[in-house]
C-alpha positions as CSV (number, residue, x, y, z in Angstrom):
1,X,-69.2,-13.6,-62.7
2,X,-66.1,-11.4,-62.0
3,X,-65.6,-8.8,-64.1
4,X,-62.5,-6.4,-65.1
5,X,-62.3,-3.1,-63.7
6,X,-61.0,-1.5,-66.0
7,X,-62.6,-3.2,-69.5
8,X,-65.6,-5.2,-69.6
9,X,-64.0,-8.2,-70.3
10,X,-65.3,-11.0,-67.9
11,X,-62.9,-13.6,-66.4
12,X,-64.2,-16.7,-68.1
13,X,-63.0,-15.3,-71.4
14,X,-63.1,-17.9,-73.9
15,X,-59.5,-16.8,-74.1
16,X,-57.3,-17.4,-70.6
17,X,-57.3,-14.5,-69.0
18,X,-56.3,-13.7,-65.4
19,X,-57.6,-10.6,-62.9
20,X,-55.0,-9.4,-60.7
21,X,-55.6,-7.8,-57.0
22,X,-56.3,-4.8,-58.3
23,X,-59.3,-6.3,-60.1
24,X,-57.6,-5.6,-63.5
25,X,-57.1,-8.4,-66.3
26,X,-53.8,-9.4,-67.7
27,X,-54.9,-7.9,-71.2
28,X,-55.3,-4.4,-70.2
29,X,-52.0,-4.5,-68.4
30,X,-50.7,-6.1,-71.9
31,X,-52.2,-2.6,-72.9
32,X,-50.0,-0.7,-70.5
33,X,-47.2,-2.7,-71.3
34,X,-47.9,-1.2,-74.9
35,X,-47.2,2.4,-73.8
36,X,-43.4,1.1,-72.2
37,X,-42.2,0.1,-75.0
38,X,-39.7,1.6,-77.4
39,X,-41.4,0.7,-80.6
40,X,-38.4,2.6,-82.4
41,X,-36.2,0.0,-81.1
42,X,-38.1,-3.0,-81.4
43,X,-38.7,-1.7,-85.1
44,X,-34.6,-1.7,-85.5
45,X,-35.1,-5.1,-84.4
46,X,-37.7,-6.5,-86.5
47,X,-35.0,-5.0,-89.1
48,X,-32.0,-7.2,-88.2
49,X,-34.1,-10.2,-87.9
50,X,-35.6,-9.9,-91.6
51,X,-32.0,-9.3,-93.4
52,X,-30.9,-12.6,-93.5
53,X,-34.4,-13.6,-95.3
54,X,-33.9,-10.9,-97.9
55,X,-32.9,-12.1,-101.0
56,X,-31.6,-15.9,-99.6
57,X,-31.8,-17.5,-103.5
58,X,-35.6,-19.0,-102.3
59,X,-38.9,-18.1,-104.2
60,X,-39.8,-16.4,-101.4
61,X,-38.7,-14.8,-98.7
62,X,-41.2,-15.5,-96.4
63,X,-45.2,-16.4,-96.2
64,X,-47.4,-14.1,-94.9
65,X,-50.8,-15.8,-93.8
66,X,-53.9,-13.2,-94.8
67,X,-57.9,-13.3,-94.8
68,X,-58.4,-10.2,-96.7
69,X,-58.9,-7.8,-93.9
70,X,-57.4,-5.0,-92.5
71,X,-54.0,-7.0,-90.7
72,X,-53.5,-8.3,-94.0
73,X,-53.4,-5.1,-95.8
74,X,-51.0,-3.6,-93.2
75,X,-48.7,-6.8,-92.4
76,X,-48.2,-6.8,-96.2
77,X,-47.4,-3.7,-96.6
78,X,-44.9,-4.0,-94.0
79,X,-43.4,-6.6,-95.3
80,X,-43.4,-5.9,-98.8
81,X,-43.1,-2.1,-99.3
82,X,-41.4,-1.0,-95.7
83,X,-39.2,-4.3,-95.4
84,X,-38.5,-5.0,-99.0
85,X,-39.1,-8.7,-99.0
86,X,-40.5,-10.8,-101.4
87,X,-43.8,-12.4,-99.9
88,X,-45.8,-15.2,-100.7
89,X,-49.5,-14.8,-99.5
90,X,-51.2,-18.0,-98.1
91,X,-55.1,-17.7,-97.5
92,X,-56.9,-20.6,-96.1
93,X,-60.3,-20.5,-97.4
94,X,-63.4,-20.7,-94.8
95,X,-65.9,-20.7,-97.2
96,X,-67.8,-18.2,-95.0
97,X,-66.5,-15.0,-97.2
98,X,-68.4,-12.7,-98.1
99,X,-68.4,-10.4,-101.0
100,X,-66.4,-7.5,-99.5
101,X,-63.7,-10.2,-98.0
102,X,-63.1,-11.3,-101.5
103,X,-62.9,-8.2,-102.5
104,X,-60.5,-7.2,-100.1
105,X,-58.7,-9.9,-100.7
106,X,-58.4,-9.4,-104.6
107,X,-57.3,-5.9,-103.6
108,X,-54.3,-6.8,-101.7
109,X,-52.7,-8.8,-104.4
110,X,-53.2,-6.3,-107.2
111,X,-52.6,-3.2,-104.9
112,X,-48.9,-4.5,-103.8
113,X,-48.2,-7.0,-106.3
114,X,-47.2,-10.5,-105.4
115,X,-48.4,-14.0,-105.4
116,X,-50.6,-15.4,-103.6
117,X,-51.7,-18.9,-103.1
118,X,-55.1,-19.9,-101.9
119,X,-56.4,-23.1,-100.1
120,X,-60.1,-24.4,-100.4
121,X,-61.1,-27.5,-98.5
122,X,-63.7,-29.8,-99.6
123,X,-67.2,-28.1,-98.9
124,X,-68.8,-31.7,-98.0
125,X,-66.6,-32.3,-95.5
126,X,-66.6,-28.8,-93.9
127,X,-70.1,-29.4,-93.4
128,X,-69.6,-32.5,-91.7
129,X,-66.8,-31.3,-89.4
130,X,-69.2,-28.0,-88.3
131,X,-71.6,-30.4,-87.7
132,X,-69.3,-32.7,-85.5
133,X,-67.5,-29.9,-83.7
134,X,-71.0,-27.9,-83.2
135,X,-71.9,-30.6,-80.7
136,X,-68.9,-31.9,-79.5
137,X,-67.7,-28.3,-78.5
138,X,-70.5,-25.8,-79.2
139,X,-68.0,-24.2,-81.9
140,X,-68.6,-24.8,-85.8
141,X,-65.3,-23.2,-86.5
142,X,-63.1,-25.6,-85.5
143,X,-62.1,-26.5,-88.9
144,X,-61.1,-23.1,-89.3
145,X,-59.2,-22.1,-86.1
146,X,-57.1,-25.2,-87.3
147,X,-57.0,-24.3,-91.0
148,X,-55.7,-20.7,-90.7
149,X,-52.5,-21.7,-88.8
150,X,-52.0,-25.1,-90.6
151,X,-52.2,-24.4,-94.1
152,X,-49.6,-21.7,-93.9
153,X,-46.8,-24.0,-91.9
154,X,-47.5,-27.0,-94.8
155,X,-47.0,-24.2,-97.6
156,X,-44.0,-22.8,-95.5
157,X,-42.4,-26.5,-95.7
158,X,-43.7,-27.5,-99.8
159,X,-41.8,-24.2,-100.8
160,X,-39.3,-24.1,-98.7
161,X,-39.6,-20.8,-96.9
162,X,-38.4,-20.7,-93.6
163,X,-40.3,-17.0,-92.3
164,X,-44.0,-17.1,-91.8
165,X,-45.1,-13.2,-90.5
166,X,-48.3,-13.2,-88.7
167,X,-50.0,-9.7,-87.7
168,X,-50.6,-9.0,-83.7
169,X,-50.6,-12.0,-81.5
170,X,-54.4,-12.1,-80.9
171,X,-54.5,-14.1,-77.6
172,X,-52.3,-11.2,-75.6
173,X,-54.0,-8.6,-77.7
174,X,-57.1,-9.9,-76.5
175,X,-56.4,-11.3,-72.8
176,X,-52.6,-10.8,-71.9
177,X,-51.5,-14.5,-72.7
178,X,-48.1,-13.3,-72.8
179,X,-46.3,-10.5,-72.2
180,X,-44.7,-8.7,-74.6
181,X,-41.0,-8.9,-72.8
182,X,-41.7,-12.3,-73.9
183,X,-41.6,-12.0,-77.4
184,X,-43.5,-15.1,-78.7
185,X,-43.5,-17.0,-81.3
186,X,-45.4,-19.1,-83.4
187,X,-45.1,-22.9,-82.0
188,X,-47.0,-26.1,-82.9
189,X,-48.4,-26.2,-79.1
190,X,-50.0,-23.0,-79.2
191,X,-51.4,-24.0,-82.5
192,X,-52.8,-27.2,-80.6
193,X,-53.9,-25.5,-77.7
194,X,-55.3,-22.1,-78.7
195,X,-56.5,-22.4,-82.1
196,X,-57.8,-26.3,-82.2
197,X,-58.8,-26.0,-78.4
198,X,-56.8,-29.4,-78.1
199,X,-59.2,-31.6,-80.2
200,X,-56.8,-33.4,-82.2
201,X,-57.3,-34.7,-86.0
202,X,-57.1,-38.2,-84.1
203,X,-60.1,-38.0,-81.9
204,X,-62.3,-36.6,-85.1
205,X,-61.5,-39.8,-87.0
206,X,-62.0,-41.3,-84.4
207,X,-65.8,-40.2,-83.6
208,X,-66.1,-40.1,-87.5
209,X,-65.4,-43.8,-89.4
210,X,-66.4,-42.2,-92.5
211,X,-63.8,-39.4,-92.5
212,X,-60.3,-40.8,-93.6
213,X,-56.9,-39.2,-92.7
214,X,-56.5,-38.3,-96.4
215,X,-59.6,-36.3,-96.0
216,X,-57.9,-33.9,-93.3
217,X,-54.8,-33.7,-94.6
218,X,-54.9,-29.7,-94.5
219,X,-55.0,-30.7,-90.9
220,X,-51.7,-32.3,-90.4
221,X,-49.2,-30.6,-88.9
222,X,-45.8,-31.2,-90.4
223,X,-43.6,-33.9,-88.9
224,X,-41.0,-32.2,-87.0
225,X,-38.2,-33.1,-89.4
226,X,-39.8,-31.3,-92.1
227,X,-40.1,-28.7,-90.1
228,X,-36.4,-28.6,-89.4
229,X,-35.2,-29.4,-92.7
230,X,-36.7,-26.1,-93.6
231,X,-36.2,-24.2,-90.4
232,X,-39.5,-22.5,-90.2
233,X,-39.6,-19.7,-87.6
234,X,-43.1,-18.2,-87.3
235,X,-43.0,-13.9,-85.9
236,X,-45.7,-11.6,-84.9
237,X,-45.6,-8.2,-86.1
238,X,-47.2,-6.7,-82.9
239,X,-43.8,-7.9,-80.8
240,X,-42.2,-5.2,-83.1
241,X,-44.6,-2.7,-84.4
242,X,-47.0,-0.9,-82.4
243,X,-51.0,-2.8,-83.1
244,X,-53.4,0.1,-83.2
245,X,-56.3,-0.7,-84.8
246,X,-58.3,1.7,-85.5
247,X,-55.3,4.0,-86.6
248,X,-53.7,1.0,-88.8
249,X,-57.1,0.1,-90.6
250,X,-58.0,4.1,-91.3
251,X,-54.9,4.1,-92.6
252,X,-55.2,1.0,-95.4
253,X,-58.8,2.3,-95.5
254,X,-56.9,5.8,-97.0
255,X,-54.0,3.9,-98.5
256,X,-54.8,0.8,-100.3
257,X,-58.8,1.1,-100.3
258,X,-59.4,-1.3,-98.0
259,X,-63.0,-1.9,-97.6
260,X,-65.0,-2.2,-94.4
261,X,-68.3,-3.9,-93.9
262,X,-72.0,-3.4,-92.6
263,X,-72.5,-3.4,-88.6
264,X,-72.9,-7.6,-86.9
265,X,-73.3,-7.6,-83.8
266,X,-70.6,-5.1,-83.3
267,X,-70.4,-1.4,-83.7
268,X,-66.8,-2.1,-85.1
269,X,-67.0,-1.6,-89.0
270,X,-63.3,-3.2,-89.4
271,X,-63.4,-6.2,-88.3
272,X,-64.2,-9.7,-89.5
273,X,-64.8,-8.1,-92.8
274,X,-63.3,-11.6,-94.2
275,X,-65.7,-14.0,-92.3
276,X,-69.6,-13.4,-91.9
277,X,-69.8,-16.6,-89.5
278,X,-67.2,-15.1,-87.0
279,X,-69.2,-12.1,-86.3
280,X,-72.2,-13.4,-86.9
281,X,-73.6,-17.1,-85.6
282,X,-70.6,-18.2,-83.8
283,X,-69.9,-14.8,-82.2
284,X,-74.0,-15.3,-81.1
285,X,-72.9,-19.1,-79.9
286,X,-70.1,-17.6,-77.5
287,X,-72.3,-15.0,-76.0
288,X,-74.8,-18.5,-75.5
289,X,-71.6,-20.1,-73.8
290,X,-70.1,-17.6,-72.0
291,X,-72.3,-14.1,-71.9
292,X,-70.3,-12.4,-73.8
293,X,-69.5,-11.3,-77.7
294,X,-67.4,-10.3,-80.0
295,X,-68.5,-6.1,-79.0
296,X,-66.8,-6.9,-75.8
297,X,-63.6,-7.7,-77.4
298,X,-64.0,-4.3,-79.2
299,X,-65.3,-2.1,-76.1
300,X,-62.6,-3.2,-74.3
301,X,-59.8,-2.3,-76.6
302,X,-61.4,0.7,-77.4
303,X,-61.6,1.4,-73.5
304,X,-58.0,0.4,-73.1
305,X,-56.8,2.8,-75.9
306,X,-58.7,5.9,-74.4
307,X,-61.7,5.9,-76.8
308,X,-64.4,5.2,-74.5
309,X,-65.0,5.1,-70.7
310,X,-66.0,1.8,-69.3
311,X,-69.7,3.1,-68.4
312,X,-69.8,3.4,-72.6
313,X,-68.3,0.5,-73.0
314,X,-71.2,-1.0,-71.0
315,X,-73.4,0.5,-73.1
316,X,-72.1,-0.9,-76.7
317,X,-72.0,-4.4,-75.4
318,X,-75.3,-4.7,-73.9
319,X,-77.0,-3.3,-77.2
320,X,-75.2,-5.8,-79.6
321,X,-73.7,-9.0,-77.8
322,X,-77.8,-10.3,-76.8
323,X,-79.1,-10.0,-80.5
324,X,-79.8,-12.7,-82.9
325,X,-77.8,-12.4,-86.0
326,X,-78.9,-11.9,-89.0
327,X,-77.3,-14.8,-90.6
328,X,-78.4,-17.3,-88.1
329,X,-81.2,-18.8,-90.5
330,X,-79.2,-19.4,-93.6
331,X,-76.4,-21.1,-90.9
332,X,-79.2,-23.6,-89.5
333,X,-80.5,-24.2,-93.0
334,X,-77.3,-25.2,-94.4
335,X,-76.9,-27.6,-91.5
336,X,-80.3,-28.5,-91.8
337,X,-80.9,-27.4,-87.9
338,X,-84.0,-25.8,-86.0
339,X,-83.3,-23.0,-84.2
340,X,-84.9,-24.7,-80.8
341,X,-82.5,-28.1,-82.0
342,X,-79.2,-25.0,-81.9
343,X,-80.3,-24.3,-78.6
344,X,-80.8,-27.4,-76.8
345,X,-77.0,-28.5,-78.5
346,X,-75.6,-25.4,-76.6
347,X,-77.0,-25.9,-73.4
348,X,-74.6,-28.3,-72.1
349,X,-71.8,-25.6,-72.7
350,X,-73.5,-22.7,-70.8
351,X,-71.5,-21.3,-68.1
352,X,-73.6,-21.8,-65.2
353,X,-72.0,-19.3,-63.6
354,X,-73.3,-16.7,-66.1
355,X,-76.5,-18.3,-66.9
356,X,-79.5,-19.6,-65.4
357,X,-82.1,-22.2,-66.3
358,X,-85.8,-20.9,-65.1
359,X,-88.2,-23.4,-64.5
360,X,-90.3,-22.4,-67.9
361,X,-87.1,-23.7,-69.8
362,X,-85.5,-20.1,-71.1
363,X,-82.1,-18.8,-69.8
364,X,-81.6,-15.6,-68.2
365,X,-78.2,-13.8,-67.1
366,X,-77.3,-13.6,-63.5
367,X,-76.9,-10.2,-62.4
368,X,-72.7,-9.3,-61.6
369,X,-71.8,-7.0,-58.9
370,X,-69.1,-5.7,-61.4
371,X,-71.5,-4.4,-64.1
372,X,-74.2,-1.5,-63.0
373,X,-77.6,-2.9,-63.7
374,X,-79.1,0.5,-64.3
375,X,-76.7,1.5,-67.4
376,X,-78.7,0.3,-70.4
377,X,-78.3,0.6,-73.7
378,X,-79.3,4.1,-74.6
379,X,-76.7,6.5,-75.9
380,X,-74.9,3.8,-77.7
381,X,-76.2,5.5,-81.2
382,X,-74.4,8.6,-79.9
383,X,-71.2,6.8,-78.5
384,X,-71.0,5.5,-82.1
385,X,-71.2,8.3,-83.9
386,X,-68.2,10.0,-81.5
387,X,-66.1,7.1,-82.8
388,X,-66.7,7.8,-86.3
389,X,-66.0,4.2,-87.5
390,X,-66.2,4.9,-91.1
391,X,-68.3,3.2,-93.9
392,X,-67.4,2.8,-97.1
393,X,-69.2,-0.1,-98.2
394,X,-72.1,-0.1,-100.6
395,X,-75.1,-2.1,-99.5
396,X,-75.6,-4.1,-102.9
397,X,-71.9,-5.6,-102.2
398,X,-73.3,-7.7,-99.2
399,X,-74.2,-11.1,-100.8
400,X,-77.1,-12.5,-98.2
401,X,-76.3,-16.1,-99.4
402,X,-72.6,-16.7,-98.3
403,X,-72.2,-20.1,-97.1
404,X,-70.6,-22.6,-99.6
């Protein structure tokens, strides 16, 4: 497997990502695209595109979509205290949150004041559709990935709003997708292709007679004269505003008391404070797939912004993406799974060129020319500390029983 130069990202990302002649991938030189930008100016512009939402005579001026993490402290704040617009918040509800997320959620409401409207699907059928998606795609958050970006549009269209505000686009923040000359926007397509990995709401009625059309109605996207009728235009923040993490979350961690979580799988005490089965089983079930996790996506944004060399980076990723997950138990026992019945459903979706089958049945990892087999993990403890990722959760908060 080819790996980037620069990161440690490896080109069969789960997200499309491209490695030029250089032997660098398209999301560190989204990185370095970063550091050309005028963000005064794009700021200015962000500006002139909100007035005409200010104050139109609707409810709302626009929706923001939030988990409860640290985006959705900082793109509210934007919005509502930099900006001055009147947001509604619209959470779609995983039923994977843990304590801290609802916490954090609770906290973003109260701290800035507005409304906010959140979405639970039926936990039966969640179950079912994990279930279904686990072995049709080796993913049990498809329901999810499609949730998060529909919900949103179908509350944009019932109230009328025509704005939704997303934080950082995550695919070029990740691997580059798009450039940001390009200045994307939210559109149905990408929602069909990136988020729901092109399986359709068709095909799973279709492989499930007992699911009706009713059942996934948070599913459907709008028709596209709805859609007109109310002229919903969906924006990313990071075409606009500068997306440093670690300096954006420190900053609602000081601010607005956002609240980080314990270490999974990741050294990275920000993220997927909202969600124990991202960083946890299905984080673990991409590393199964494709030999990576969700430390790599971290390393290698910390690597691109300076914080650690690539030989650190290493490091980090080779002490957290192999380990089990604490949560993985409770997962296969609320889907009624063995842990040896998990496995042989991911095999089909190892990449072979990552993996290897011995003849005893287990997989190993083929070596790469583009990672040093003699850096191990020693000195992550010490890499960690230097990045001073701070903790300011309290250990009785963590509720070990979150599903449903």
């Amino acid at each position: 497997m080819e790996y980037c130069k620069k990161c440690v990202y490896p080109l069969n990302s789960a997200v499309e990502l491209k490695i030029d002649s250089e032997g660098v991938c398209s999301g560190c030189r989204y990185f370095e695209e970063m550091d050309q930008i005028n963000w005064g100016e794009r700021k200015e512009i962000l500006a002139k595109l909100l007035e005409p939402f200010r104050d139109s005579g609707a409810a709302y001026d626009c929706v923001i979509p939030v988990s409860g993490g640290k985006d959705s402290h900082y793109q509210t704040y934007l919005i509502k205290e930099v900006f001055g617009l009147k947001p509604l918040l619209v959470t779609f509800n995983h039923i994977c949150s843990p304590l801290i997320g609802l916490k954090n959620m609770a906290n973003i409401v109260e701290r800035f004041g507005v409304d906010h409207v959140r979405f639970s699907p039926n936990p039966v059928l969640v179950k079912k559709l994990m279930e279904y998606t686990l072995k049709k795609r080796g993913d049990a958050c498809w329901f999810c990935q499609g949730g998060v970006v529909t919900v949103p549009i179908q509350t944009a269209v019932q109230y009328k709003i025509p704005l939704i505000i997303w934080g950082e686009h995550g695919w070029s923040h990740l691997a580059g997708k798009n450039k940001l000359s390009e200045m994307v926007e939210f559109s149905e397509e990408e929602r069909t292709k990136l988020f729901m990995r092109g399986l359709t709401v068709e095909e799973v009625l279709r492989d499930n007679p007992g699911i009706t059309r009713r059942d996934m109605s948070w599913l459907e996207y709008p028709t596209s004269d709805e859609v007109e009728a109310v002229g919903v235009k969906g924006i990313y923040l990071g075409n606009y505003i500068r997306w440093a993490q670690k300096e954006l979350t420190e900053f609602v961690i000081e601010k607005f008391g956002f609240t980080t979580r314990p270490k999974a799988r990741t050294y990275n005490t920000y993220a997927d404070v909202d969600c124990h089965l991202c960083s946890g089983t299905n984080d673990y079930l991409k590393y199964l797939k494709f030999g990576y996790g969700r430390t790599t996506d971290h390393a290698s944004q910390d690597i691109r912004e300076g914080r650690i060399t690539r030989k650190e980076g290493i490091q980090l990723v080779k002490k957290y993406d192999p380990a089990r997950p604490e949560d993985l138990d409770t997962f296969l026992d609320e889907l009624d799974l063995t842990e040896e019945t998990l496995m042989h459903i991911i095999e089909p979706f190892r990449d072979p060129n990552v993996w290897e089958k011995r003849e005893d049945g287990t997989w190993v990892r083929r070596p790469s020319a583009d990672i040093d087999p003699s850096i191990d993990a020693s000195g992550a403890e010490e890499i960690e500390k230097r990045l001073g990722f701070v903790k300011n959760w309290k250990s009785e908060e963590v509720d070990p029983n979150w599903y449903f």
